[in-house]
C-alpha positions as CSV (number, residue, x, y, z in Angstrom):
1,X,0.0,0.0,0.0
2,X,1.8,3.6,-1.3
3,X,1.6,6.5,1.2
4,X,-0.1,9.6,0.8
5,X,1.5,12.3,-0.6
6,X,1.4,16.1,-0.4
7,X,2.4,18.5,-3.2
8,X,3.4,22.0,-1.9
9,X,4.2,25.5,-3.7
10,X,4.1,29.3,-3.7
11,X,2.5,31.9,-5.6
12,X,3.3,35.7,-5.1
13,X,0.6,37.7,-6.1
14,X,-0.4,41.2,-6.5
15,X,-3.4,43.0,-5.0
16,X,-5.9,46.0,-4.1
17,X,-6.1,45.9,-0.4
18,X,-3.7,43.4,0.5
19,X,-4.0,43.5,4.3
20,X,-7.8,42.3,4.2
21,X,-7.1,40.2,1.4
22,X,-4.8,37.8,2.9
23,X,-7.4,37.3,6.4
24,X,-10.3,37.3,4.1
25,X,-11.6,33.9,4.9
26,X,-13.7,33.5,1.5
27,X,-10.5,34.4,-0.6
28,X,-8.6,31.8,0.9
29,X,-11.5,29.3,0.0
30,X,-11.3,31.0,-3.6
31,X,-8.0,30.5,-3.9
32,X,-7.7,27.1,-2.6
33,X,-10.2,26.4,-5.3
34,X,-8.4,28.2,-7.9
35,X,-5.8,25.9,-6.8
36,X,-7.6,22.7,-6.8
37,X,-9.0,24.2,-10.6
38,X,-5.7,24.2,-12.2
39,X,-4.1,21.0,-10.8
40,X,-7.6,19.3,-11.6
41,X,-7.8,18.0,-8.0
42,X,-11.0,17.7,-5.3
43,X,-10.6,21.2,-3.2
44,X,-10.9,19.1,0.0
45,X,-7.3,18.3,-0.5
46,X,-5.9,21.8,-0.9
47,X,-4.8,23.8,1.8
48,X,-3.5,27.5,1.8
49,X,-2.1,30.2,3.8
50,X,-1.7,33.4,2.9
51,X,0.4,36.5,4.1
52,X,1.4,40.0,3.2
53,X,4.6,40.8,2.5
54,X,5.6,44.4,4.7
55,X,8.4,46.7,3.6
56,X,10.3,47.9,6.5
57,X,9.6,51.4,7.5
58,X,6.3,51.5,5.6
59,X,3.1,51.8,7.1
60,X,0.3,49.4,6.0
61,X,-0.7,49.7,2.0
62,X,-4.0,49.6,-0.1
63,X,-1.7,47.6,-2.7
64,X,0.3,44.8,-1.6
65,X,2.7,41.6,-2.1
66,X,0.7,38.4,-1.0
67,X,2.3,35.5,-0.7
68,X,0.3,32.3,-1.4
69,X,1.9,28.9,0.7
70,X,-0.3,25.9,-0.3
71,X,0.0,22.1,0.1
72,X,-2.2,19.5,-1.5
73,X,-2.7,15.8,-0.1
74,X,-3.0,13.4,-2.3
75,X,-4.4,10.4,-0.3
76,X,-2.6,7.1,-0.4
77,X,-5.3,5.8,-2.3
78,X,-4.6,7.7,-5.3
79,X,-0.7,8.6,-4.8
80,X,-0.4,7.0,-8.2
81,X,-2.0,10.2,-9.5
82,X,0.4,12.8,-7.9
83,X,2.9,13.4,-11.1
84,X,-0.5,14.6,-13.1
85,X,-1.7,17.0,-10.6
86,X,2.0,18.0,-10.1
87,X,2.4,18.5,-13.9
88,X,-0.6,20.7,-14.0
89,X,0.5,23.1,-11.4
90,X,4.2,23.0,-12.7
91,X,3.2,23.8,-16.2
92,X,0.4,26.4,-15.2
93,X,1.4,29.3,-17.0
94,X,1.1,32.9,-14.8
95,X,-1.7,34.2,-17.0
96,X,-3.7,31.0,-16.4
97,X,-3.4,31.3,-12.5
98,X,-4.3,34.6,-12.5
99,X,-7.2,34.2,-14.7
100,X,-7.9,31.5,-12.0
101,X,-7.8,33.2,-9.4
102,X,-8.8,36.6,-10.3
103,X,-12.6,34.7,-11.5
104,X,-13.1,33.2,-8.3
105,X,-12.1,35.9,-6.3
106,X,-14.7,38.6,-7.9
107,X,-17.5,36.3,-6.9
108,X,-15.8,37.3,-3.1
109,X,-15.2,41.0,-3.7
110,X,-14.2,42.5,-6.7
111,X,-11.6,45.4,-4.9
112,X,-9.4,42.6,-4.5
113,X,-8.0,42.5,-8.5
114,X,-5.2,39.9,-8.3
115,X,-2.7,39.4,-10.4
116,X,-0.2,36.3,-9.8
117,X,3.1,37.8,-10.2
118,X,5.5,34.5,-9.8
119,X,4.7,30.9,-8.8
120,X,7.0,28.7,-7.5
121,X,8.0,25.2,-8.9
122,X,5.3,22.9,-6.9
123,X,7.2,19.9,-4.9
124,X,6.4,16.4,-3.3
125,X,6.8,15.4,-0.5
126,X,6.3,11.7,1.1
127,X,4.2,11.1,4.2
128,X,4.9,7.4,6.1
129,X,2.5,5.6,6.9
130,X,1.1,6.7,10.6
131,X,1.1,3.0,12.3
132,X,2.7,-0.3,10.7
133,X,-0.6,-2.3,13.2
134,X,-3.3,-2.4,10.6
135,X,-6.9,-3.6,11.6
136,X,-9.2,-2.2,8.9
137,X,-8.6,-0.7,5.6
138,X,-11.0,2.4,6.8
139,X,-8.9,2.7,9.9
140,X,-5.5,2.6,7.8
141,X,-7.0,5.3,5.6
142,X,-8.8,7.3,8.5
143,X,-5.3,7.6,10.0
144,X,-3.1,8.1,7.2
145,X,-5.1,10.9,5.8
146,X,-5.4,12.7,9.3
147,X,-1.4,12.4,9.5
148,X,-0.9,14.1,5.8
149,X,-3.2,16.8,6.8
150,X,-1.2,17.2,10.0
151,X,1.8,17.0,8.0
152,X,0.7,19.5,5.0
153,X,-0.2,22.0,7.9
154,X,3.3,21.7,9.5
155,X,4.5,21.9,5.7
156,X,2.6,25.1,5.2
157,X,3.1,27.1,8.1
158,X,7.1,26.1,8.0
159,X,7.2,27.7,3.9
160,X,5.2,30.0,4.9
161,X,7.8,31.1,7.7
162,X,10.8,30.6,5.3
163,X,9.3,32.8,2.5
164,X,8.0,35.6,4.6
165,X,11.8,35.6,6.3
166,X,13.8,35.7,3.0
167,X,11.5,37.9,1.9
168,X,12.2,40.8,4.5
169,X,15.7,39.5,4.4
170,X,16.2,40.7,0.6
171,X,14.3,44.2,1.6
172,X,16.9,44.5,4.5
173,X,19.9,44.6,1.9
């Protein structure tokens, strides 16, 4: 039996009001589905965080750099599949995820006006298995799906900590 696995990237993009845009709880649901659009994948596995990126010694902007973390697990059960949705987000070109994205988020607000500046290459990641006792195949897949979403949180948060450092780091120099 294959492991889940959980494909993460990063997309910059550029907004109206980026403050309210990145805790606006409907435009992370629009963008996690813009996600799960172009990578052809069920939204339920797509998970995203978002943050604005500050310049030092400015004072909060109506425009702004948002930085998109996201992670999608892929349950064991159809791991085989992770190289086609991993293809699909690798190939997406910048005008097609901001078409994406830019769609769903007008049916949130239209002030927002996104534009996906720069998407990083999407990677994958292996998640073991959470117990090597077995008793049911439901209870294999209940637990191995709770660990990747554990794991694609931890995942998240830790790129989204890394990106949002070396970000401020390049402004400091």
């Amino acid at each position: 039996m294959s492991n889940a696995m959980v494909i993460s990237g990063g997309l910059w993009l550029f907004v109206q009001a980026g403050e309210t845009f990145s805790v606006d709880y409907m435009v992370k649901e629009s963008i996690e589905a813009s996600i799960a659009k172009v990578a052809e994948c069920p939204e339920v596995w797509v998970k995203a965080t978002l943050g604005v990126a500050r310049r030092l010694f400015s004072s909060a902007s109506s425009l702004g750099n948002v930085k998109v973390i996201y992670s999608i697990t892929v349950p064991a059960e159809d791991a085989h599949s992770v190289n086609i949705y991993h293809s699909k987000l690798k190939t997406a070109s910048l005008d097609r995820w901001s078409i994406t994205i830019s769609e769903a988020v007008a049916k949130v607000s239209e002030m927002y006006q996104p534009t996906v500046t720069s998407a990083d290459l999407p990677e994958i990641h292996g998640l073991s298995s959470a117990s090597s006792q077995t008793t049911t195949p439901e209870s294999d897949r209940a637990m191995a799906v709770a660990e990747a979403r554990e794991s694609s949180v931890g995942i998240t948060v830790f790129l989204m900590l890394i990106s949002l450092w070396t970000c401020g780091h390049h402004e400091e120099n």
